[in-house]
N, C-alpha and C positions, 0 to 999 in steps of 0.2 A: 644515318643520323649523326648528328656531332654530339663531342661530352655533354655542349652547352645543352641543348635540347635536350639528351637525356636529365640533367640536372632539374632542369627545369620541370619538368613533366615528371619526378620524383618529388617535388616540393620543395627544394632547397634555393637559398638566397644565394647568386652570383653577383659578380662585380665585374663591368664590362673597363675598357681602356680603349683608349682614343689617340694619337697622337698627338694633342697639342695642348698649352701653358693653361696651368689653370690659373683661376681670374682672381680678383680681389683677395691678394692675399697681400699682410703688412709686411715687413722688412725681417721681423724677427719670425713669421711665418715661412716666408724664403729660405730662410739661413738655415731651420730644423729640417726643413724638405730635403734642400741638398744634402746635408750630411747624413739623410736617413738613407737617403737613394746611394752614397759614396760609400755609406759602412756593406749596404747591400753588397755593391758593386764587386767591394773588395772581397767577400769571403766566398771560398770555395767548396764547403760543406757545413751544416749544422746541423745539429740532432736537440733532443730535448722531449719534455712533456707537453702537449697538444690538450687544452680543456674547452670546450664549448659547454655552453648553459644557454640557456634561453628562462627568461621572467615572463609569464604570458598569467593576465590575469590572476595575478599576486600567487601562480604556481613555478616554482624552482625545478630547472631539469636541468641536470648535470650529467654530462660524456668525457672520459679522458683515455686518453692514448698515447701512444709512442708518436713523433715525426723527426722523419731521417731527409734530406734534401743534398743535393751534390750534383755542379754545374756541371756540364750544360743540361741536362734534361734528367736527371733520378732522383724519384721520390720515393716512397712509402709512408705512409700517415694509414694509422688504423685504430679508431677510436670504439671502446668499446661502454654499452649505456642505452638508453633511452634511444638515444640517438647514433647506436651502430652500427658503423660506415667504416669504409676503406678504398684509398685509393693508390696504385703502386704504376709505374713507370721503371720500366728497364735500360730505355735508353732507346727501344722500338719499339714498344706498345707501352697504352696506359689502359689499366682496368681501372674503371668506377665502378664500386660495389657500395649499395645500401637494397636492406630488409629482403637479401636474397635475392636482387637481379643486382645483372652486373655488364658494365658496356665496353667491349674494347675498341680500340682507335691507333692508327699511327700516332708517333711520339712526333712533334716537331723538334727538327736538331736544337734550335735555341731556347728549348721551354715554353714557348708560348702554347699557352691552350693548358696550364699544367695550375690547377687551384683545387683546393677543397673546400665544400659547402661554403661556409663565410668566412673562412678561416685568409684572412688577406695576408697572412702573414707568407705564403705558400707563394702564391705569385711575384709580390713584393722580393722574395729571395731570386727568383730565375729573370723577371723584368722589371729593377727598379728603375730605367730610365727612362721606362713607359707608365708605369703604375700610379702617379700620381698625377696625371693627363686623363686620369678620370673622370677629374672632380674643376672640367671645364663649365665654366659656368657656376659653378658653384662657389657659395660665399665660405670663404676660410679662413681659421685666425688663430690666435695660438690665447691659451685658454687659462695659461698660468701654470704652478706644479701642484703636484699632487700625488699623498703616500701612500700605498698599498702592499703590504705583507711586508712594512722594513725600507719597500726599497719607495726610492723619490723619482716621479715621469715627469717629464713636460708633454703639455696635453695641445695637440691639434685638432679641430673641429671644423667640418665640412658639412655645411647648410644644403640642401637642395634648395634650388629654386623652385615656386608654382607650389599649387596644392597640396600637393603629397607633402612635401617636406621632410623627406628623410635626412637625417642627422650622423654622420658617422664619425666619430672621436679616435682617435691614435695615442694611445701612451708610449711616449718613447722615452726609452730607459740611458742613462749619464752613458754607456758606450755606444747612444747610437742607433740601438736596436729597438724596431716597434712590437713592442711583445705581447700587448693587448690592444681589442680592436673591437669598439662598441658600434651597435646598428640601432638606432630607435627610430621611430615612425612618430609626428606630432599627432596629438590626438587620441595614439593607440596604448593598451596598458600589453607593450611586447617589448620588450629589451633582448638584445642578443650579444654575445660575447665571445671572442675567441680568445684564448690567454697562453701563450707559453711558460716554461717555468725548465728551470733545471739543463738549461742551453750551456750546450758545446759550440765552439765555435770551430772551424776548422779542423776539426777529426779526423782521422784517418778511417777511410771507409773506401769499400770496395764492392765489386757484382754484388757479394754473396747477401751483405746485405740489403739488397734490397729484392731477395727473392720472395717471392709473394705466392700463397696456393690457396685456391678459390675452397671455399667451402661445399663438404658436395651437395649439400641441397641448392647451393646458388644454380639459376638459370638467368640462359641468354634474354637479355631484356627484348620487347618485343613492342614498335610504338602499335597503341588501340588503332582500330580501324575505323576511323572517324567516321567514312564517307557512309559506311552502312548502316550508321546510326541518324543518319542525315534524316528529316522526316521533306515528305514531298511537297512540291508549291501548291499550296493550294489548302494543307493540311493545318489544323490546329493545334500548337505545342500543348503540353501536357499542364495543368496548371501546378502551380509552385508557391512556394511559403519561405523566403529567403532570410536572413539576416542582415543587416547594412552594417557599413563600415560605425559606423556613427547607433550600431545595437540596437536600430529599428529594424518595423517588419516590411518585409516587399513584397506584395500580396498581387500573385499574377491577376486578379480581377480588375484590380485598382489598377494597373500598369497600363493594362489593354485598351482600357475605355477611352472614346475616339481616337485611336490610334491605329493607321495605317501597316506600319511594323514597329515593332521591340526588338531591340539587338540587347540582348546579356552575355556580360562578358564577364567573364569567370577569370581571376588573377590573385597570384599568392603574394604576397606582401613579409612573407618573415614566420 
């Protein structure tokens, strides 16, 4: 199984990359992208404070940790909260650990494959000449500035196209660096956030730091076994009482009636 699928199948929001230009962006949109993607480019390690929070139905949950990062391929990020997770890369394996499983994988030499939960800030260090190849197709613009704790961003925003409409915002800080990193969903009361704070740029850093030791109740993750849970053709599902995106009820009675099959499909959103 890859990180991705474990991630996923842990409940956590990913961000996939694509190679190619994303779309409708203005001129002063451009100019922020390149220099975000060239300060990337340029630096060789950086360290600092890692906070995630998430706003879900006007409740606050705050996670903060250490993040250590150092080309071509070494991480550690370990967040401790609500939401306590860690993820370490040596240079030849990466562990993803959350709530005590944990996944290991070859490291690719170039970093690729190497992010945490929503934290874009993680990938955007190891591939900014890819990471913004994203957000093809999506509508982007640059959103004016804007102050938080002191300091002043200028703000990028990324529209999904089609129903969902996910909204992802970039505040990028006067040297360049995108330090917070909003996810919102139209419609939804879920806001998410990834924020650095207290950045080193280029530090001198070595193996040691970024040795990493499991906890021992941590266990090897293990994916379910779907197939045995399968029910047979012919057989009736169990009936269900569901919630909809939109806080209504989805009452397997009402679903069923003249209908040949129902496919439910179960997907996390944030």
């Amino acid at each position: 199984m890859s990180g991705q699928t474990f991630w996923r199948a842990m409940g956590c929001a990913l961000l996939s990359v694509a190679v190619v230009k994303p779309a409708v962006a203005d001129e002063q949109t451009d100019r922020l992208i390149r220099e975000v993607t060239a300060k990337s480019a340029s630096l060789r390690s950086m360290t600092g404070t890692l906070t995630l929070t998430t706003f879900r139905n006007g409740t606050l949950s705050v996670s903060a940790g250490t993040l250590r990062l150092m080309k071509p391929n070494m991480a550690l990020v370990q967040i401790k909260g609500p939401m306590a997770s860690a993820m370490s890369s040596d240079g030849k394996q990466m562990i993803q650990l959350m709530a005590n499983q944990y996944l290991k994988a070859p490291v690719n030499p170039k970093g690729t494959g190497l992010y945490f939960s929503w934290a874009y800030q993680v990938p955007l260090f190891f591939r900014p000449s890819e990471i913004f190849a994203g957000f093809n197709g999506w509508k982007s613009s640059y959103a004016g500035k804007q102050k938080l704790g002191g300091e002043e961003f200028d703000k990028l925003v990324f529209v999904e196209p089609g129903e969902s409409r996910f909204r992802y915002t970039m505040y990028v800080s006067a040297n360049k660096l995108m330090k917070r990193f909003e996810i919102e969903m139209k419609g939804q009361p879920v806001r998410m956030v990834s924020e650095m704070s207290n950045v080193k740029l280029n530090p001198h850093l070595t193996a040691v730091d970024f040795a990493f030791k499991l906890p021992k109740t941590a266990r090897l993750y293990e994916q379910p076994k779907y197939d045995a849970n399968l029910l047979q053709v012919g057989k009736l599902a169990e009936k269900f009482d569901l919630v909809g995106l939109t806080q209504d009820r989805v009452l397997f009675d009402e679903v069923v009636k003249s209908k040949k099959a129902v496919l439910v499909n179960f997907w996390f959103y944030g």
